[in-house]
N, C-alpha and C positions, 0 to 999 in steps of 0.2 A: 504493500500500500504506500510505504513510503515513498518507493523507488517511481511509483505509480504516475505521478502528475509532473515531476521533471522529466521522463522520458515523454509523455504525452507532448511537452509545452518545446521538446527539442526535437519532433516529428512533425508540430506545427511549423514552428521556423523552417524545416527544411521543406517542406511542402509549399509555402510561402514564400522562400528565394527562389522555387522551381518557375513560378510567374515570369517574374522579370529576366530569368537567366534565359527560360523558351518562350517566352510570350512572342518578343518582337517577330522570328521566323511564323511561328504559329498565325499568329493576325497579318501578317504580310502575305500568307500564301493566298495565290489567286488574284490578287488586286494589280501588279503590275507595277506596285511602286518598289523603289530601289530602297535596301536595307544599308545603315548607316552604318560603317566596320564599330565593330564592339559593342553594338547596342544591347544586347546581354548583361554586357559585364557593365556600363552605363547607367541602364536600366534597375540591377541591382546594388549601385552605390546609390543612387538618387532615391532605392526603398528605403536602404539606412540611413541615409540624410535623415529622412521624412522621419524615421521611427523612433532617432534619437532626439528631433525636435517633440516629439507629442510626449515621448514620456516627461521631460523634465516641466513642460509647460501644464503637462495634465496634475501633476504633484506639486508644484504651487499653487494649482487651481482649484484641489480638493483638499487642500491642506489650510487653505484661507475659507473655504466653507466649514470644515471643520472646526475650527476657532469660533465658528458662528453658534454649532450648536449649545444646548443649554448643559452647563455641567462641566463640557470637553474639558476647558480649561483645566477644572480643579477633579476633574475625572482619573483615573488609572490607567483611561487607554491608551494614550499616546499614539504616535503615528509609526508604519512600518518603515523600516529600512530604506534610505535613499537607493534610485537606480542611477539619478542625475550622472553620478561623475562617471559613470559605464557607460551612459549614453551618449554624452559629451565626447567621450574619448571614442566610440566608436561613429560618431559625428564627425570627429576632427579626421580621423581616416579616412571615412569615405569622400568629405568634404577633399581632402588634400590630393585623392585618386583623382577626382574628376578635374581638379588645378590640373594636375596634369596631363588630360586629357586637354584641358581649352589651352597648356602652354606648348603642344605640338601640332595644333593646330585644328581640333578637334577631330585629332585620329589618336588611338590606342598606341602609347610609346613602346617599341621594343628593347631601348635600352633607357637607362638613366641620361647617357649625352645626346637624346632625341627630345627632351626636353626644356626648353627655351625658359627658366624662371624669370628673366629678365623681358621677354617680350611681354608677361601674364600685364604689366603695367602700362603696356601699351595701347591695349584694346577695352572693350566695356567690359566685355565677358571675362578677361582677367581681370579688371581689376573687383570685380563680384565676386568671383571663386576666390581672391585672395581674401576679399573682404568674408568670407561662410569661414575659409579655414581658421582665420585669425580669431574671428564670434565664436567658434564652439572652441578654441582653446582657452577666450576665456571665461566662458560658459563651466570649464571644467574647473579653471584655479578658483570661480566663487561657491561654483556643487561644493566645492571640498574644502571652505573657509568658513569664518565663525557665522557668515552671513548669506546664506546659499540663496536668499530672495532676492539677491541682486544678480541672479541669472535671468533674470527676465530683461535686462537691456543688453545682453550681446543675442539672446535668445530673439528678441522683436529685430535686431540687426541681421539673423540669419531668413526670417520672415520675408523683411523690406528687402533682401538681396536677389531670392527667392523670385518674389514677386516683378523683380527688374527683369531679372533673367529671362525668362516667361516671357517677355514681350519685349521683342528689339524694337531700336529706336525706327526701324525702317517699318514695321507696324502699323495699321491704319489706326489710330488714335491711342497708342499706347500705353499711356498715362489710367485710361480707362479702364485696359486691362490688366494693369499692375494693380490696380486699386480694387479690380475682382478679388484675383487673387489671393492680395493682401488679406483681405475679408475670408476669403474660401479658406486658405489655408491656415487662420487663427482659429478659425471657428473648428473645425477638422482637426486640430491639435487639441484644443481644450476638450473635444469630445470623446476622439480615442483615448489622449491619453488619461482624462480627467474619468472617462471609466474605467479604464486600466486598474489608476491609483485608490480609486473610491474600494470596489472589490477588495484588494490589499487592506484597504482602512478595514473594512467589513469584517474582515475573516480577526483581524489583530483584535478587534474591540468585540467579536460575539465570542470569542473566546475568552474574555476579559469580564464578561457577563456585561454585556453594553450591546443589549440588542435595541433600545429603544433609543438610544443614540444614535446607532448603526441605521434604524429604519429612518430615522431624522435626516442623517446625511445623506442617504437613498433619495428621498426626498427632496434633498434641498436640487440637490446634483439634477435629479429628474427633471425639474421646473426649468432650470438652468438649459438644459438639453433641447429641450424642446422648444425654445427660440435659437440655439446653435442650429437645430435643423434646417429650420424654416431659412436661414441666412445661408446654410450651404446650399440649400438647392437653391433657392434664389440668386445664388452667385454662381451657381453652377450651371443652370441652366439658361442666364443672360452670358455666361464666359463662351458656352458650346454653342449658342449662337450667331457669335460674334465668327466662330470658325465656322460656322456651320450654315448658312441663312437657309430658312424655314421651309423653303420649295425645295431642299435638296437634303434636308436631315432624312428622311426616312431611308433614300435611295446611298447616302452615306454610312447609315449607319450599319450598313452591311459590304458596302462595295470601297471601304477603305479600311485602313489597319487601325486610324485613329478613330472613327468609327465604331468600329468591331471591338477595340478596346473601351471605349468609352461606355458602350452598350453593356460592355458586362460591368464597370462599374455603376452604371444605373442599377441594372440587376442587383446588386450587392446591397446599393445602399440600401433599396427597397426593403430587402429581405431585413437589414439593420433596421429598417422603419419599424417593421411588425414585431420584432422582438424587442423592441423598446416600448410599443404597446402594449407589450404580452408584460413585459416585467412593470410599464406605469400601473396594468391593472390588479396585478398580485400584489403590488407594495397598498394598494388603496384598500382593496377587498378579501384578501386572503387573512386566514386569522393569525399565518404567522407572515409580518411584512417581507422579513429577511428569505421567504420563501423566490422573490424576488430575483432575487443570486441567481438561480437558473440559467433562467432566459438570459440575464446579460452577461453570465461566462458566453455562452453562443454569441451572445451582440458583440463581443471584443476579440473573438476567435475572428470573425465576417470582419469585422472593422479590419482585423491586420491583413485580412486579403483587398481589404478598399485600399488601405496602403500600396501593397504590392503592384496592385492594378496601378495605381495613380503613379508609381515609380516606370512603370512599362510605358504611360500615356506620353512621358514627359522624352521619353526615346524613341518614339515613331515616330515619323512626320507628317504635319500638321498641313490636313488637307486642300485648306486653302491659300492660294501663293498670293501675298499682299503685294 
């Protein structure tokens, strides 16, 4: 039993890198567009970007609601174990792989002296990549100093970097769509990772006999959720627009790779929609709240494939040429 839920949770992950590692060839077959060298290995640094940004932002996010609830404070239950400075540091890697990717030109370097660090300052896209590696470095010295809440300003630095990247300046109104983005991917972090974290809270405090705390922060986190939502799909589905216009999404969303990827990310989220249903209704009506837990272990399994999806999205290309 022990052995039971870390092997579970390290057959998740590798099921999860399998996305982005074969996505690109998968959703490209048949459509006639050209595949970008390494978008595999791309695809899977840009998952780990993404997954070391939601855990540390989701554990400030449910760490500041739990200070909310009644009791917390002078309660016993305390909060679990940081991941921050693991995820920072596996942040700062992936972030440092893809540097190198935009310092050879955006091809896959075969050696260390194919690499240009000095050109990365010459262009937009270096100087963003340098700007992600240097934010989660030090995203990582504050995870791991007396003051870990002061990772939320290199962390909002790797967001707004994020969010430039995503839309070059050659772009039809790009400012526009950096400020989706901005929005999509705040929102998207605080909800994977903020249910991630809450669970963890859960499991420390029912243990601790702090189940009415426990359903509290369930609670608070749920209300919270449920305008996260309504702002990713609204930013989600004004962003896929903008790539997409409206006479031509349905025939897109099958007859190109960004398309096809994005369709199954719909899919995903949807099914995350009903399990947040399922788990809002257990926590109101069930006679034990924390019955709850269920459904959103399954809602944060689905979430880390919306991830992996949304790391695959971000290495196809992008169907329509501005």
């Amino acid at each position: 039993m022990t052995l039971t839920r870390p092997v579970a949770v390290l057959v998740l992950v590798a099921l999860a890198g399998l996305i982005p590692l074969l996505g690109p060839a998968t959703a490209l077959h048949g459509t006639g567009e050209a595949r970008a060298p390494g978008a595999g290995g791309i695809a899977l640094l840009r998952t780990v970007l993404f997954a070391a940004l939601c855990i540390p932002v989701g554990e400030l996010f449910v760490n500041r609601l739990a200070r909310s609830v009644p009791g917390a404070e002078a309660g016993p239950w305390g909060v679990p174990r940081s991941w921050s400075p693991f995820a920072a540091a596996a942040g700062f890697v992936a972030a440092l792989g893809l540097a190198s990717v935009v310092a050879t030109g955006n091809l896959v370097p075969d050696a260390l002296s194919d690499i240009d660090v000095g050109g990365l300052y010459a262009s937009r896209d270096g100087k963003l990549a340098l700007l992600e590696v240097n934010a989660f470095l030090v995203a990582w010295l504050c995870a791991v100093s007396a003051r870990p809440v002061t990772q939320v300003w290199p962390l909002a630095a790797v967001i707004v970097a994020e969010a430039l990247r995503a839309h070059p300046a050659t772009e039809h109104t790009p400012l526009t769509g950096s400020g989706l983005t901005l929005v999509h991917l705040t929102c998207a972090a605080l909800w994977a990772g903020g249910l991630l974290h809450a669970l963890r809270t859960l499991r420390l405090w029912r243990g601790r006999q702090g189940t009415e705390a426990g359903a509290a922060l369930l609670g608070r986190y749920a209300r919270v959720a449920a305008v996260l939502l309504a702002a990713i799909t609204a930013t989600g589905v004004w962003s896929s627009l903008r790539r997409m216009p409206p006479e031509t999404v349905l025939e897109q969303l099958t007859a190109t790779a960004y398309g096809r990827a994005l369709l199954a990310k719909v899919l995903l989220v949807a099914a995350v929609a009903a399990l947040a249903l399922w788990a809002r209704r257990r926590l109101r009506r069930a006679a034990d709240p924390l019955t709850a837990c269920v459904p959103a272990r399954a809602e944060v399994v689905v979430l880390g494939l919306v991830v992996a999806v949304s790391g695959l999205l971000t290495a196809l290309p992008v169907p329509i040429r501005w």
